[in-house]
PLY file of the C-alpha trace (Angstrom):
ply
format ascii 1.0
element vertex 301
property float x
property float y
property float z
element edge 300
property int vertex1
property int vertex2
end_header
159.91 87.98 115.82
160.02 86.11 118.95
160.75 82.42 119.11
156.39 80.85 118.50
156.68 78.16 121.27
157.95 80.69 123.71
154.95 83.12 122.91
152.66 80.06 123.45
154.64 78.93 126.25
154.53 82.54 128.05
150.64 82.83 127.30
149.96 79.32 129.07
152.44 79.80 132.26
150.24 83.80 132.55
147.36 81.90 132.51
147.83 78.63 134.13
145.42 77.00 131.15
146.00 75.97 127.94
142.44 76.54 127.02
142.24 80.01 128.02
146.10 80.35 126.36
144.60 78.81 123.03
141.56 81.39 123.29
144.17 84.66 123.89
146.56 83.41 120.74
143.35 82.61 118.24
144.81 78.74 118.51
143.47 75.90 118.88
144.68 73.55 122.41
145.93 70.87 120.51
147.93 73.37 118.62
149.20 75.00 121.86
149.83 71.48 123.77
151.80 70.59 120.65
154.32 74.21 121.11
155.10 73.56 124.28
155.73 70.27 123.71
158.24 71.21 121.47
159.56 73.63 123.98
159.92 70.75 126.42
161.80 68.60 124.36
164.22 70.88 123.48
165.02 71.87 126.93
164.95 67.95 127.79
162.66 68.71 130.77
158.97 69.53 131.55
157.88 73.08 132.26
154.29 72.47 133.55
153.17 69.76 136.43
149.93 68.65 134.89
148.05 66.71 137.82
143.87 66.59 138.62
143.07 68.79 135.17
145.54 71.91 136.80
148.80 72.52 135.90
151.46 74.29 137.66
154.97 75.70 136.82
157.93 73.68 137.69
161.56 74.63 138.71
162.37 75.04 134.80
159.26 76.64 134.03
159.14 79.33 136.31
163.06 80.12 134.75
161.87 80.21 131.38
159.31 82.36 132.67
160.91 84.83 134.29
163.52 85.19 131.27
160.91 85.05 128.52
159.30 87.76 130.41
162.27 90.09 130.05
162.82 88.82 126.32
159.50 90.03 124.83
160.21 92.66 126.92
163.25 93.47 124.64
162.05 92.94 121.56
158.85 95.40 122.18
160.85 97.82 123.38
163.69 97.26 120.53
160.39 97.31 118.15
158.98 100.23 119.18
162.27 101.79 119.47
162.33 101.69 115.47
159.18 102.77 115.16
159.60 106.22 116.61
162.28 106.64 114.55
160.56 105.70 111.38
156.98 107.40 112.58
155.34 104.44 111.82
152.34 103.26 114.20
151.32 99.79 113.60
150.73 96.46 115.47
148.17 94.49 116.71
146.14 96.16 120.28
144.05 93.20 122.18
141.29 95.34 123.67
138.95 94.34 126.20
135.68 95.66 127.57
132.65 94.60 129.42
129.30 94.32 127.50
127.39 97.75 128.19
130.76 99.81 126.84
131.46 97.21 123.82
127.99 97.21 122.81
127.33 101.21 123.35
130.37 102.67 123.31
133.15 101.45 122.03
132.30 100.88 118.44
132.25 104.26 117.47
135.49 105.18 119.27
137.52 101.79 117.72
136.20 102.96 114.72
137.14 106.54 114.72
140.69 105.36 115.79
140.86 102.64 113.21
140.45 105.60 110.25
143.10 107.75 111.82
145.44 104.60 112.30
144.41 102.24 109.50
148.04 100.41 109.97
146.84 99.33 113.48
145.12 96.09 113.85
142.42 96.03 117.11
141.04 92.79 118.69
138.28 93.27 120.93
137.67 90.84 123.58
134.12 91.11 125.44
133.69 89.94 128.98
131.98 91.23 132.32
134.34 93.69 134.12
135.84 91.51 136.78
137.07 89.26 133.26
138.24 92.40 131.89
140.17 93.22 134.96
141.92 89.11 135.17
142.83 89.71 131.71
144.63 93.04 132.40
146.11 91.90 135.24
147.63 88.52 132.80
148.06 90.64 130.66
146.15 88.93 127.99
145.23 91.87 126.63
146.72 95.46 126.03
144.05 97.87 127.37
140.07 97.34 129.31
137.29 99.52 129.61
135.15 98.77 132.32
131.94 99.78 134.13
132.78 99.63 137.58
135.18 100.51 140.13
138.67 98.60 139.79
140.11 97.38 143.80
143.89 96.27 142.46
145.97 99.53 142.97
149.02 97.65 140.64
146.55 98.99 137.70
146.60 102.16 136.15
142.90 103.05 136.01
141.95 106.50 134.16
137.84 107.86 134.23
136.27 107.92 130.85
133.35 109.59 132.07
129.91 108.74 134.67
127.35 107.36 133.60
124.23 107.11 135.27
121.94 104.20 135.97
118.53 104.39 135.77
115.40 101.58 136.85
114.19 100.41 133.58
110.09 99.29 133.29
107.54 98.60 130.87
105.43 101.32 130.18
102.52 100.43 131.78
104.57 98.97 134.69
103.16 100.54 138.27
106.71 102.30 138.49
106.13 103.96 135.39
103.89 106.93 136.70
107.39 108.35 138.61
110.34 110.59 137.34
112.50 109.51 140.54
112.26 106.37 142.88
114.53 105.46 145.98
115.94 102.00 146.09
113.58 100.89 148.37
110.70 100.63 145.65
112.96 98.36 143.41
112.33 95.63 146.30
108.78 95.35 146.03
109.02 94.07 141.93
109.72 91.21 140.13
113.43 91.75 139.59
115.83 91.05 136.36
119.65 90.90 136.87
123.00 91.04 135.25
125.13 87.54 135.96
127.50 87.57 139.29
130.86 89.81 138.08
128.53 92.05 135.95
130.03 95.84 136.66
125.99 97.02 136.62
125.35 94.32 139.05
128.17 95.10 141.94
127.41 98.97 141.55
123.87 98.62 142.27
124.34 96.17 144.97
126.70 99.01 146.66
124.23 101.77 146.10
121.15 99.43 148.03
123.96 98.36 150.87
124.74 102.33 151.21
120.75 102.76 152.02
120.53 100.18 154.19
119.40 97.23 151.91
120.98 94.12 150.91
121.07 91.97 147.54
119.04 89.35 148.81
116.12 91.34 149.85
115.92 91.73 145.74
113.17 89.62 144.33
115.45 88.18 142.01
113.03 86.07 138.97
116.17 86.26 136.34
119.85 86.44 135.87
120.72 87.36 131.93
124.02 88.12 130.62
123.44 90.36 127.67
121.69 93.84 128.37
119.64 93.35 124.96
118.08 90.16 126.45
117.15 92.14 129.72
115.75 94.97 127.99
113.75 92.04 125.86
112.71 90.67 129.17
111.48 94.00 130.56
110.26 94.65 127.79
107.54 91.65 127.61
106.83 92.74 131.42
108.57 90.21 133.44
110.16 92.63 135.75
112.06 95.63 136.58
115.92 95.98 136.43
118.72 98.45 136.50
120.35 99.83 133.56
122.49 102.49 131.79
121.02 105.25 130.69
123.39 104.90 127.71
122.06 101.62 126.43
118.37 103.19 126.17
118.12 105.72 123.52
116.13 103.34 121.16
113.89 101.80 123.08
113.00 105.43 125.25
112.38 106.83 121.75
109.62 104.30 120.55
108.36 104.60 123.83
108.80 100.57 124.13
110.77 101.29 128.10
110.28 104.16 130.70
113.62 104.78 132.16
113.37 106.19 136.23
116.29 108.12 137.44
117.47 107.26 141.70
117.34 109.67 144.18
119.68 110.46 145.24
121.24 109.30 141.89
122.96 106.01 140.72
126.15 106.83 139.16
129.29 104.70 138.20
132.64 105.31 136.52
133.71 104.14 132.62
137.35 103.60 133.14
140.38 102.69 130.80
142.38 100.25 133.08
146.00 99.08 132.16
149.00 97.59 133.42
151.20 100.01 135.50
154.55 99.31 133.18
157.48 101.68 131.91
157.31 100.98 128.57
154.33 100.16 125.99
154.61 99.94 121.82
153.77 103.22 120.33
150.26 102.13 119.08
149.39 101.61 122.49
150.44 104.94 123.55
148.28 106.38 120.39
145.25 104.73 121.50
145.52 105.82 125.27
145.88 109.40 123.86
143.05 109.19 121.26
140.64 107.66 123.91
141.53 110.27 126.45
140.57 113.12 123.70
137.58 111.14 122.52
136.06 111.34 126.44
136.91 114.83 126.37
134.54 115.55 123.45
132.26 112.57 122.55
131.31 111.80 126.19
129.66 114.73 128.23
126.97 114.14 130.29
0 1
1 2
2 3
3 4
4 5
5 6
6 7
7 8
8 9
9 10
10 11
11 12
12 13
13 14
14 15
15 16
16 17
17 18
18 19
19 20
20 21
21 22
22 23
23 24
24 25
25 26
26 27
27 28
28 29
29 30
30 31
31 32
32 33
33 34
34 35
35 36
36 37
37 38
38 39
39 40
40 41
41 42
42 43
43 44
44 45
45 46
46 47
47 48
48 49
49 50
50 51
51 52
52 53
53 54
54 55
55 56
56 57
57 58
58 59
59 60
60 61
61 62
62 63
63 64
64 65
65 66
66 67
67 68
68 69
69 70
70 71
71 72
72 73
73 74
74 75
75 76
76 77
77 78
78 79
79 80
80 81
81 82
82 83
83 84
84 85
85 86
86 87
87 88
88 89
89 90
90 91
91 92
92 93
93 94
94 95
95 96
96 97
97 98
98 99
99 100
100 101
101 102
102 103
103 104
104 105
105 106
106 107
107 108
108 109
109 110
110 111
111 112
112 113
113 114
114 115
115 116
116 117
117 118
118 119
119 120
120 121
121 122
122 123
123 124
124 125
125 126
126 127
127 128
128 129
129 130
130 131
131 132
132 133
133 134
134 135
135 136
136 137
137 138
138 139
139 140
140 141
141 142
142 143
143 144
144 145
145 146
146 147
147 148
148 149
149 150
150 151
151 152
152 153
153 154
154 155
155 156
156 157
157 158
158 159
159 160
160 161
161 162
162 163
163 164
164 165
165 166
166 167
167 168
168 169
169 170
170 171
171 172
172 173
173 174
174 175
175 176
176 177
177 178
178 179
179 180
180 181
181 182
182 183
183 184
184 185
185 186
186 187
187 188
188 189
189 190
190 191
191 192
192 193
193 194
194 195
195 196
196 197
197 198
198 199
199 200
200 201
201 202
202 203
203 204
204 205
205 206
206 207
207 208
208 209
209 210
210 211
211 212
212 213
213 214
214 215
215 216
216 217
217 218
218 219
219 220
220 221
221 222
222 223
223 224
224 225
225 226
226 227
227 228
228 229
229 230
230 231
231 232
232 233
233 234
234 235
235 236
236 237
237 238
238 239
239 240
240 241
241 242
242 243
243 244
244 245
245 246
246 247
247 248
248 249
249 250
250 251
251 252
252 253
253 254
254 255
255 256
256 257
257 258
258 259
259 260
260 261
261 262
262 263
263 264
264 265
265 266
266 267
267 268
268 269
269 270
270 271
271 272
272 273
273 274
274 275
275 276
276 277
277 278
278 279
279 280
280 281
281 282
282 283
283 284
284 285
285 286
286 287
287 288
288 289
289 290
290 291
291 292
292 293
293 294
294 295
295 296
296 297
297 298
298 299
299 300
């Protein structure tokens, strides 16, 4: 209902970019440029310094800002006022998650929810979790699920469930004669990571620093950003990496990967994170409820 140039406007002052503004609205830049253009012109002043490929708020901006942040404000509330009355649940829910849980997880619980609330549309946005977490906080999207543990305490973060990481090997890898290792034998091996930001990445790097180690002592051959291309990798022998024991249930059943539980054991929190804000629409509230139940019966360890 809200005014479109103000809704592009809003999306580019959150994010300081009118690329990543363009990517949140499904537009294309020129398109958004072209919005707030008109949004300029109509106020007869400029809302964004653009200088050295940044841009920055001006005086004006940071007005239109603050009171378009309290408009859309309004009208959610003002819509989802009418929707309790009516019982209707409907919308549109940007949901974001990093790759393990959007991969593994999440596409049975989306589409569980999706059957119960067919009027609701869901856009799933994939990322590692410190993305997920920047797009919370800009609110860029609605709701994340994420892998590891989230430091800003302005978020409302909510456990899921543990899961447990495991070493990963080919089968006739030296490592594969053990049922437990220590993180001490991971050093001595060729070694495959997740990309800097990666949720598996920063958990594991914690668990070596709590025994004594550090990342660099990890004979890092390989940084991939997808865990299918790792498993690929470890798969053809290159090296050994760290996993969830969630992504594995294919590969451990052909017998293609030996998965080798830590001792003591790697665990790490899947988390719903959200903004911390008095009122949501009633579609978000729906999902936060179905996702809690779903944990509660779909995801025992």
């Amino acid at each position: 209902m809200a005014d479109r140039r103000l809704r592009v406007f809003h999306a580019v002052a959150q994010l300081l970019s009118f690329t990543k503004a363009a990517e949140s609205l499904y537009m294309t830049q020129p398109a958004v440029t072209f919005q707030v253009r008109q949004l300029e012109e109509q106020f007869n002043t400029r809302l964004f310094d653009r200088t050295h490929n940044r841009i920055a708020l001006t005086e004006a901006g940071r007005s239109v800002y603050s009171y378009s942040s309290r408009i859309f404000e309004l009208y959610d509330e003002m819509d989802n006022s009418v929707r309790e009355i009516t019982g209707d649940v409907s919308g549109v829910l940007i949901i974001g998650a990093s790759m393990t849980i959007a991969e593994y997880m999440l596409p049975a619980l989306l589409g569980e929810f999706k059957r119960a609330y067919p009027e609701v549309g869901l856009r799933l946005k994939v990322g590692n979790t410190d993305a997920i977490v920047m797009m919370v906080e800009s609110n860029v999207i609605d709701l994340g699920v994420v892998e590891a543990p989230v430091s800003n305490k302005s978020l409302s973060v909510e456990l899921c469930r543990e899961d447990q990481l495991v070493a990963i090997v080919a089968p006739d890898h030296p490592l594969s004669i053990y049922d437990e290792i220590s993180a001490e034998k991971i050093l001595k091996y060729p070694y495959i990571s997740r990309e800097e930001g990666s949720g598996t990445r920063d958990v594991f790097v914690e668990y070596l620093q709590q025994h004594g180690f550090d990342e660099k002592q990890l004979n890092v051959i390989m940084e991939l950003g997808s865990p299918e291309a790792i498993k690929g990798a470890v798969e053809a022998g290159i090296g050994v990496t760290v996993m969830s024991r969630t992504t594995l249930d294919k590969e451990l059943a052909l017998g293609t990967l030996r998965a080798i539980a830590f001792n003591p054991p790697l665990v790490r929190p899947f988390s719903f994170v959200h903004q911390r804000q008095k009122f949501r629409q009633r579609a978000m509230d729906e999902l936060l409820t179905f996702a809690r139940n779903y944990c509660k019966t779909h995801c025992k360890e």
